[in-house]
Every structure is written in structure tokens, then in C-alpha cells.
C-alpha positions, 0 to 999 in steps of 0.5 A: 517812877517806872512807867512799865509798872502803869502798862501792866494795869494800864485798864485799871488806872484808865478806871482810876483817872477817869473816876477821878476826873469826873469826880473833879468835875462834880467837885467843880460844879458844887463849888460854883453853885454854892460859892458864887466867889467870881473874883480872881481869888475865888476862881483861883482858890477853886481851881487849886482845890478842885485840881488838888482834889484830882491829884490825891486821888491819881497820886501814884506811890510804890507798894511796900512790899511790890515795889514794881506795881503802883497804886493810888497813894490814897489807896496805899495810905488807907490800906496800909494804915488800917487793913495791913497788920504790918503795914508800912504807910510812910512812903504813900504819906510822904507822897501826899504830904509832899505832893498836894501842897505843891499841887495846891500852890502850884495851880492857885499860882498859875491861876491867878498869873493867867488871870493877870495877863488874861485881863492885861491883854484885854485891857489892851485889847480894848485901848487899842482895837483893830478897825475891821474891815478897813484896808490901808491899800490905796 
């Protein structure tokens, strides 16, 4: 991937990644209002759809026929699908197809591992706490 192509319109994917962004948040927020999941599953499974969410919409992909300028890969497939007479949607499909299953599996994974330790060190927090305020100096 060719980073030059992100400075030329460095404004308008700060807009694409903010929007995105918020848009996760919001996401977010509804899951946890409607799920009312609080296992270590439910909180994993919103995470990886919430963070699979942001990923589509900040998934770049080369244009077809603008190999140096990239753009959102949902854009690029919307486009080239149904607005482009000639259009080539195969790269901004393999792009999604490909990369938000990964994202998906990805984060619910990493999620539900740091959950894991998370509580291990709890509990072994709990068996064995720190006095405070004690000193072993005689």
C-alpha cells in the first residue's frame, strides 16, 4: 500500500476516519443498550462487531482505473457495482471479502484472551493482596 496516495487527501480520510469512528461509538453504545449480554462472550462478540464495523468503513483499496489514489473499499464496491457502466468491483471485493473476516476473528480473539488474563491476574490479585501501609524495615 502506498502511503503518498493517504497525503494527497490526508483531509478527506481524516473526514472518513473520524466519521467512522463516531459511527463505532454509536454502534457501540446501541449494543450495550439493547444487548444487555455482560458475559465474557457477549462483550467479545460486540467488540469484534463494533471493531469489524469501523474496519469496513476505513478499508482502503486502489481505484481501477487510479491505481495511486485510494479510497474507502465499501466506496470503491458501491461504485463500481452500481454507478460505473464499466466498472471493475473485484479488488474492493476481495479487499472486504478477505479482510473483515479477519478483523472479525481477529479482535473477538484478542478480546476474549484479555479477558482471560484480565480475571487470572484478578484472581491472583485477590489470593494474595499487599498489605498497605506495612513496612518489613525494623
Amino acid at each position: 500500500m502506498n502511503l503518498d496516495a493517504f497525503a494527497e487527501y490526508s483531509s478527506a480520510w481524516l473526514a472518513i476516519v473520524a466519521a467512522a469512528f463516531v459511527g463505532a461509538l454509536c454502534l457501540n453504545s446501541l449494543l450495550k443498550r439493547i444487548g444487555g449480554v455482560r458475559s465474557v462472550t457477549g462483550r467479545s462478540l460486540r467488540w469484534a462487531i463494533v471493531m469489524t464495523v469501523l474496519a469496513a468503513f476505513t478499508l482502503p483499496v486502489a481505484l481501477p482505473n487510479a491505481e495511486q489514489i485510494n479510497a474507502p473499499a465499501f466506496i470503491v464496491l458501491l461504485f463500481e457495482s452500481f454507478f460505473q457502466t464499466q466498472g471493475d468491483p473485484a479488488q474492493a471485493r476481495r479487499m472486504m471479502l478477505a479482510g473483515l473476516p479477519l478483523v472479525f476473528v481477529g479482535v473477538f480473539t484478542i478480546s476474549v484472551l484479555a479477558h482471560i488474563v484480565w480475571r487470572k491476574l484478578r484472581a491472583a490479585e485477590a489470593s494474595n493482596p499487599i498489605p498497605v501501609g506495612k513496612s518489613d524495615a525494623k
